[in-house]
C-alpha positions, 0 to 999 in steps of 0.5 A: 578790539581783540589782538591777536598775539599769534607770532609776537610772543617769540622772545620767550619760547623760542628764537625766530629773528635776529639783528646782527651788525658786528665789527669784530667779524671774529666767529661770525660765520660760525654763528650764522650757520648755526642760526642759519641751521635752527631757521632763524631769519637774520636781519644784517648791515653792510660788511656783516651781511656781506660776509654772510652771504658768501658764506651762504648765510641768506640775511635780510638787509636793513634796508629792506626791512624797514622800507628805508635807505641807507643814509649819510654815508652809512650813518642812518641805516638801524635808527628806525621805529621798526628796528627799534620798535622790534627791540623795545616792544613788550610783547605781553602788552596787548597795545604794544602788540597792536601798535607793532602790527600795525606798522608792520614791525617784526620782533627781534630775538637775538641781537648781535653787536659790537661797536666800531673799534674806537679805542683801537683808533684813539690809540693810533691816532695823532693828535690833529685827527679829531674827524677820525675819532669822530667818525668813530664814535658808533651811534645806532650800535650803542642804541641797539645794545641798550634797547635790547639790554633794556629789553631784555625780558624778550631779547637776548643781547650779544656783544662778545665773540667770546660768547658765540660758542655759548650762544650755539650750544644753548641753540643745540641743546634746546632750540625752543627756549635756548635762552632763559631769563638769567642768561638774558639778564646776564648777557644784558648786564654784559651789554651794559657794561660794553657800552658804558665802557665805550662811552667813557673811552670817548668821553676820556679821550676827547677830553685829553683835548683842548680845542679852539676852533683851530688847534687841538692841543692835548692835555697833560691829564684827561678833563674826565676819568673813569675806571671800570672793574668786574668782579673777580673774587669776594675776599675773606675779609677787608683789612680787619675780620669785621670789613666785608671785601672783594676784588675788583679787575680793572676793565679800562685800561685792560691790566693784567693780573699779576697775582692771579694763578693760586695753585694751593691754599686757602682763598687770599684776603684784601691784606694778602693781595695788598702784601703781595702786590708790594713783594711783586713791584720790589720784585719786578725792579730787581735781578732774576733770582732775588727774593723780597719777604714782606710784612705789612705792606713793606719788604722786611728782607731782601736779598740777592743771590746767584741761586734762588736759596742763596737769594732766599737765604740773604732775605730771611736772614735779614730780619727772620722776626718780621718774617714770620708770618709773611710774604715770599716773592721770588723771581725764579723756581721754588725746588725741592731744597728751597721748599724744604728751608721754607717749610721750616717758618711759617708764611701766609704766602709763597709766590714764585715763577716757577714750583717744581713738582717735589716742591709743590709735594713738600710744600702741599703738607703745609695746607693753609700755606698759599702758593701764587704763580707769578709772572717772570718779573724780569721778562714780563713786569714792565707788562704788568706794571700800570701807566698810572695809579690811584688812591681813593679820598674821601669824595673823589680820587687821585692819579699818578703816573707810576713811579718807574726806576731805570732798570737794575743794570741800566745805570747806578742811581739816575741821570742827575745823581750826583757825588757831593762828597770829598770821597767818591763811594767805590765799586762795592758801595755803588753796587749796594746803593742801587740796591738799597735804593730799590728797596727804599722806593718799594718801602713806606715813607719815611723810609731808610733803608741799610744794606750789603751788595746783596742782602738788606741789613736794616729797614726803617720804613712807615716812620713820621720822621727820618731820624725815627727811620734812621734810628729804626734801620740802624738798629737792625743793622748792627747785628751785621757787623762783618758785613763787608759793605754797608751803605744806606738809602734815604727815600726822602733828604735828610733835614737834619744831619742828626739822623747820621749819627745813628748811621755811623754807629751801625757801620754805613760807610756811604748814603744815597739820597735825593738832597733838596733840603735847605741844611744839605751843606751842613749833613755833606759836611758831617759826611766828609767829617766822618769819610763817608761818601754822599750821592743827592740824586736830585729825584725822590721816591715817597711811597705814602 
């Protein structure tokens, strides 16, 4: 028997038919026109055909395209042999071919969908509104998306508004093949990724769930866990030249970038994005103005100032050794005087709110410098800052909840803190605390952390003990002998008072410290021995 393949082999040369069901109605009128104009039939549902049509949009519902009713409250409408059959057929297959005329199935094109908005509903829903999740859930969306995605060597798959524009002006540009088969495989790729996003958010949201038939009960973590993240960049190296790297951006939850507008230099490696990510969540926990200079993972410098140089100043001043070849954050504007005093040392990275344009010049000799636009911390890092965070282990993955302090002028250490010693610290002690505190809980464990009101004085940091750390942090700090005021943050308790001897030597007049060891009462009592002013926070900060 000879086929006739007159008619079904659309999807190749040219666009004849297009399935649209959308729920962001975003850009759909503008879309339709264009099809509308190129003399594509549109095969639409529901509210998408309504808004077509009064926008003189002629569409075909579903319905009468496939002979079938709507059913169960709009549940069955698209999951019919002839929807799908358009979808999947191969029309270089002679069988499939004959079969879809013999049950009068049209090829489609072009599908146009997008899903109903549950993660939209989960977020606002409360926890005894299981029916509304439920009836949330988009199944004949979801099969369309994947048909035409499977499909994709004859059918073009849309599912972002975003992508409207780029649809119409291939359209325009050659309406006989509008869509070749890398920009079909790329949109289906898309379509993949859309749904399979979808999924995991129901999947994730009804296992944060426990039903008995009865109560719904939620959980403290969801039963199932998913991350997605997209490509952004392949990176120079990994954490050594011979680790091949790249970054990924998180899709679920959508997170926003901090560290994403590079305005000079060369491309970042995997080290760089994790030494500014570090100089960031410091930042972000600090005054306007402050500067933190990191090495290695960990601030080597912080300092505080009422002038973005005097900040800077403080932080390189406090250990200019480590600095050399680190990482700048700053939360404020780079001008001409501070890119001057900084383009006398060498650093792999400069990040800042702001770079004047004298700035940008001086700084622009240095070629291989990189300058990083940030965010304002203090007006737009609670934005950035992730609900939880992750590790990867060998065989799975850890979450956590962000470790979050209370804000810099939202109380000194913490609603359990607590003085423990016969002398209660003074105003100045109490200012330096909190900020030796900051510093502490953005540093490795073990962590000791000495400073001023405004400047860090010494840090012991990545230490496997605390009297490693001590003795580290001391050291460090005793060339600061007129400061002022010098008092030390510990991460983590101390288990022996020995680590205070090494404090004491280098000048610290008082301690922060969560406490929780069994020997609190015997490092107290060297404290009150030698007049120091203790405070137990009764919270700690590791940072491993």
């Amino acid at each position: 028997m000879t086929t006739s393949l007159d008619g079904y082999l659309g999807g190749n040369e040219m666009i004849k038919r297009a399935l649209i069901s959308v729920s962001d109605k975003t850009g759909l009128v503008e879309l339709g026109k264009a099809l509308k104009h190129f003399q594509v039939e549109i095969i639409s549902t529901g509210g998408t055909a309504k808004i077509l049509n009064d926008a003189n949009i002629p569409t075909i519902s579903v319905s009468d395209y496939t002979g079938f009713p709507e059913m169960m409250d709009g549940r069955l409408k698209t999951l019919h042999p002839r929807i799908h059959g358009a979808l999947l057929g191969r029309r270089e297959d002679p069988k499939d071919v004959e079969e879809a005329q013999q049950y009068g199935i049209r090829w489609i094109d072009l599908v146009v969908v997008n899903l109903y908005p549950f993660q939209k509903v989960a977020q606002a829903t409360k926890k005894h509104d299981l029916k509304d999740l439920i009836e949330n859930i988009d199944v004949g969306g979801v099969t369309m998306i994947r048909a035409a995605a499977k499909n994709h060597e004859h059918v073009t798959v849309v599912v972002d508004p975003k992508d409207y524009p780029t649809v119409i002006q291939r359209l325009k540009e050659n309406k006989d093949e509008p869509f070749d088969a890398s920009f079909r495989y790329r949109m289906a790729l898309r379509g993949f990724r859309h749904t399979a996003i979808y999924d995991s958010a129901i999947s994730e949201t009804l296992s944060a769930y426990e039903w008995d038939g009865k109560d719904l009960a939620r959980r403290e973590f969801p039963l199932y866990h998913s991350t997605h993240g997209k490509l952004a960049q392949e990176l120079r190296y990994g954490e050594n030249p011979h680790q091949k790297a790249a970054l990924y951006r998180f899709q679920v939850p959508v997170e926003k970038p901090a560290l994403s507008e590079s305005l000079q230099g060369k491309a970042l490696s995997f080290n760089n994005f994790l030494d500014s990510d570090a100089a960031w969540r410091c930042l972000i926990e600090l005054p306007a103005k402050s500067t933190v200079i990191v090495k290695h993972n960990n601030p080597c410098g912080v300092g505080i100032g009422t002038t973005e140089v005097e900040s800077y100043r403080r932080a390189f001043e406090a250990d200019p050794e480590s600095a050399f070849g680190g990482i700048v954050a700053i939360s404020g504007t780079v001008d001409a005087e501070l890119a001057h005093l900084m383009s006398e040392h060498f650093f792999e990275i400069i990040c800042a709110t702001h770079f004047s344009v004298e700035a940008r010049e001086i700084l622009q000799a240095k070629k291989n410098l990189r300058l990083i636009l940030i965010p304002d911390p203090q007006t737009k890092g609670h934005e950035y800052r992730p609900a939880f965070e992750g590790k990867r282990i060998f065989g799975g993955y850890l979450i956590q909840e962000s470790d979050v302090l209370p804000g810099f002028n939202d109380g000194i250490l913490g609603p359990d803190a607590t003085v423990v010693t016969k002398r209660q610290p003074t105003a100045n002690e109490l200012s330096a605390m909190r900020f030796a505190w900051v510093v502490a809980k953005n540093s490795k464990s073990n962590a000791v952390v000495i400073a001023s009101e405004n400047q860090t004085l010494g840090i012991g940091c990545g230490q496997v003990n605390r009297k490693f750390a001590s003795e580290s942090a001391s050291l460090r700090a005793k060339k600061f002998q007129n400061a002022p005021t010098k008092v030390c943050a510990s991460d983590g308790f101390f288990p022996f008072p020995d680590s205070l001897e090494y404090l004491l030597n280098s000048g610290v007049t008082a301690i922060v410290q969560p406490g929780g060891s069994i020997r609190d009462q015997q490092v107290i009592d060297a404290c009150n021995e030698h007049n120091v002013a203790m405070i137990c926070t009764k919270t700690r900060h590791f940072m491993h």
